[in-house]
Every structure is written in C-alpha cells, then in structure tokens.
C-alpha positions in Angstrom: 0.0 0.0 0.0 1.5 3.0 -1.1 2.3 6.0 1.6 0.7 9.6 0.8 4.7 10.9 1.4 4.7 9.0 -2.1 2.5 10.6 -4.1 3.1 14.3 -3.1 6.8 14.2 -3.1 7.4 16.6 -6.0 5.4 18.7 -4.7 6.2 21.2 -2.0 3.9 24.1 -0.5 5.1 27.4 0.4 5.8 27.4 3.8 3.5 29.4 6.4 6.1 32.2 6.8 6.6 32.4 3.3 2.8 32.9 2.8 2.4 35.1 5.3 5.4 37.4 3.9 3.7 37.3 0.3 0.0 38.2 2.0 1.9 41.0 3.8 3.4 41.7 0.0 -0.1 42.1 -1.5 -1.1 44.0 1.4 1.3 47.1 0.8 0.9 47.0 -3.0 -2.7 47.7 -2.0 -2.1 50.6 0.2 0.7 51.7 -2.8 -2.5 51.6 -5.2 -4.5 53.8 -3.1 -2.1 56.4 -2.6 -1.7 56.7 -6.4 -4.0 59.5 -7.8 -7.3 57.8 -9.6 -5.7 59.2 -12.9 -2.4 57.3 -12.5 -4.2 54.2 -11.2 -6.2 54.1 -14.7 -3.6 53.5 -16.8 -2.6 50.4 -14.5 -3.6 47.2 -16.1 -5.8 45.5 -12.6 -8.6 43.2 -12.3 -12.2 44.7 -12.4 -13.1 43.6 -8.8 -9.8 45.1 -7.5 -10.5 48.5 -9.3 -13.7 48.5 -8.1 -12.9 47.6 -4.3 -9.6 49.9 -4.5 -12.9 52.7 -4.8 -14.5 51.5 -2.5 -11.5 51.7 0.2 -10.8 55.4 -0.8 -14.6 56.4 0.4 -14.5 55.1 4.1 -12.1 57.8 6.2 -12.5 55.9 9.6 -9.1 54.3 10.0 -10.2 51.2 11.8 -12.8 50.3 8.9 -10.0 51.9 6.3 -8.0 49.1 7.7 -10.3 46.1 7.6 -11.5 47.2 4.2 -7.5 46.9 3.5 -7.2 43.7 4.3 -10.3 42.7 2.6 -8.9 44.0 -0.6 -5.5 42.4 0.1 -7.7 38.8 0.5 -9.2 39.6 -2.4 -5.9 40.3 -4.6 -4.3 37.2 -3.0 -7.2 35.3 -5.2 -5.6 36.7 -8.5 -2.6 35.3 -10.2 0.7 37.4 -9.3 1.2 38.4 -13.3 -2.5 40.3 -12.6 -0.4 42.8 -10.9 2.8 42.7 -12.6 2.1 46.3 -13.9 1.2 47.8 -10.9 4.0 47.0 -8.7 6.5 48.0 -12.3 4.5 51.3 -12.3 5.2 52.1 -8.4 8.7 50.7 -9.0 9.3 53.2 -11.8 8.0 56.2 -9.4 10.5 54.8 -6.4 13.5 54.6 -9.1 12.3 58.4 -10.7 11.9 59.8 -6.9 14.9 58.7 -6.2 16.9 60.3 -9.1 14.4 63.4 -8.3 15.5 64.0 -4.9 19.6 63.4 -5.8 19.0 66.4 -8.3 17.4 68.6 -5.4 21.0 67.8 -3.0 22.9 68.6 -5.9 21.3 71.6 -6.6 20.6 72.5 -3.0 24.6 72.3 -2.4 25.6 73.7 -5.7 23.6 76.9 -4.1 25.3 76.4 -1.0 28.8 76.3 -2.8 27.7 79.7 -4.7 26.9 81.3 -1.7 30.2 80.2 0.2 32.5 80.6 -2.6 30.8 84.0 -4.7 32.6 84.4 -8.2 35.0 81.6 -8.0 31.8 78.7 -7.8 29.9 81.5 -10.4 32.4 81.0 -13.0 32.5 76.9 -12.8 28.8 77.4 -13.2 28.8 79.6 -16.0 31.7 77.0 -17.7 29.0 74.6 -18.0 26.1 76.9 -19.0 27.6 79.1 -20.9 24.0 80.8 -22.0 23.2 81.7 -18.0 22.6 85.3 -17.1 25.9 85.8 -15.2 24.1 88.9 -13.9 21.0 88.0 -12.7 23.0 85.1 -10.8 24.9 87.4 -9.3 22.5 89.5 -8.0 20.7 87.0 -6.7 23.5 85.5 -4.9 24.5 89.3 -3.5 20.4 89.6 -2.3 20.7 85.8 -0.7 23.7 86.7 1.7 22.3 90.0 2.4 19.1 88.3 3.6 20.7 85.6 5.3 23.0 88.5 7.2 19.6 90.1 7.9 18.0 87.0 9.1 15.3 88.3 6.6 12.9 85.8 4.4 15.0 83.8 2.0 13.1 85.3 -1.2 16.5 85.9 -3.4 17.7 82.2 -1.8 15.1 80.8 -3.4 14.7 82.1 -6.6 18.5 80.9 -7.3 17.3 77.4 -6.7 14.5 78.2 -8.9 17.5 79.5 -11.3 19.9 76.4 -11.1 16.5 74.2 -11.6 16.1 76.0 -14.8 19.2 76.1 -15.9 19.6 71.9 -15.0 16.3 71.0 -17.1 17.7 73.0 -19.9 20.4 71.2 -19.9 18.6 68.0 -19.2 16.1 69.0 -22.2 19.1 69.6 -24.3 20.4 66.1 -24.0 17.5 64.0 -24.6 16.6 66.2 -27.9 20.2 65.9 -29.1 20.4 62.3 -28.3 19.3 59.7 -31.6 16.3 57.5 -31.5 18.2 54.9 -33.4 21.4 54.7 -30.8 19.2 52.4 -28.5 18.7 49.8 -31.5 
C-alpha cells in the first residue's frame, strides 16, 4: 500500500512564513494603489473587482474600517494570479527609481547653491563654464540679495529664486540632452 509521502513528493507548498510574507506583499501593494492618484491608477492594467474595491476603500475615512476594508482588498488580490499585478507594482517601481533620481537632483542643486553662496565668483564661473547661456548677472544679483538676507535673518526670497534659477538652468540642460540624443542609438 503506497504511503501519501509518495505521491506528493514533488510537490512542496510554500511554507507558512513564506505565505504570510507574500499576503503581507499584496497587502502594501494595495495601500501603494490607493495612494496613487485615480488618474495614475487608470492607466494600471488590474482586475475589475480590484479596481472596483480599491474605490471602495478610498470612500470610508474611519481608520479602523479603512484598515479592515484593506485587508479585505489584500484577501481579495491574493485570489488573482501574481502576473495580474505585474504592472502595478512596475508602475510604483518606476516612481520609487524616478523619486529617487528626483531627490539626488534637489541635493545637488541645494549644495551647488550652498557652494555659490560660500565661494561668490569663484563657484559662479565653474557654473557659467557649464552653462555658458546663463545670465551671469542676474545670478549674481541674486547670490549678493541671498547673503544679504541671510545676514539680515530676513525671508529667504532671493535664496530661493536661485534654486529656482539652477532648476532651470539643470532642465535645460537635461532637455538639451534628450533632444540631441538619436532614437536609433538604443537599437
């Protein structure tokens, strides 16, 4: 008489922790999903009675029932195969990677100011070696009103308008590139 280890040998279930870490999964893609404005979330590719519950969940504001509604949609997601969501969690893996690159711009931009404030004309001609089509005026003035504001411990109008400046000047630059760059070098 044959042994039931026998017949299920080649098959092995995911253990309870791993389930529980995949459920857990599930659950924060669908709290990722209903952070996402509605706009965004229609161009994701998701099953119609996710959608429809993901709607649901965005119209109860008490946070207990918010929760338990939550879980509800996570039970419901774990029903769908895991290629049902491949495009969700590659959209919110795209934002992650895109914030990401955002916010090293914003240091580099927030200590190139620094480095202009510190270091005057020295920092303002590197700066003008790159972008040669800046207003080397305008930067300088702006630079002069900064520190005088910052001596006066007055509101950081000029301070900010050079970020707004070195912003600019990095998206032209950035716009530059990806115009000047061929279609066909990628094939």
């Amino acid at each position: 008489m044959p042994s039931n280890h026998d017949e299920t040998e080649g098959f092995e279930a995911p253990s309870r922790s791993q389930r529980r870490r995949d459920a857990l999964a599930l659950f924060d893609l669908g709290e990722a999903l209903l952070t996402l404005p509605p706009s965004r979330l229609a161009g994701i590719d998701l099953p119609d009675d996710v959608r429809t519950e993901i709607a649901h969940v965005r119209r109860i504001t008490a946070p207990v029932a918010r929760k338990r509604q939550l879980q509800f949609l996570a039970k419901l997601m774990r029903r769908h195969d895991e290629d049902a969501f491949a495009a969700a969690r590659a959209a919110l893996g795209g934002d992650i990677v895109a914030h990401r690159r955002e916010v090293a711009v914003a240091h580099r931009l927030e200590a190139l100011r620094e480095q202009l404030l510190a270091e005057g004309d020295a920092a303002l001609g590197e700066l003008l070696q790159r972008h040669p089509l800046a207003d080397r005026q305008n930067l300088r003035a702006l630079i002069r009103q900064a520190r005088v504001e910052r001596a006066g411990n007055r509101p950081p109008h000029a301070y900010r308008e050079l970020l707004r400046q070195l912003r600019a000047l990095e998206s032209a630059v950035a716009a530059a590139t990806t115009d000047s760059t061929p279609e066909d070098a990628t094939d």
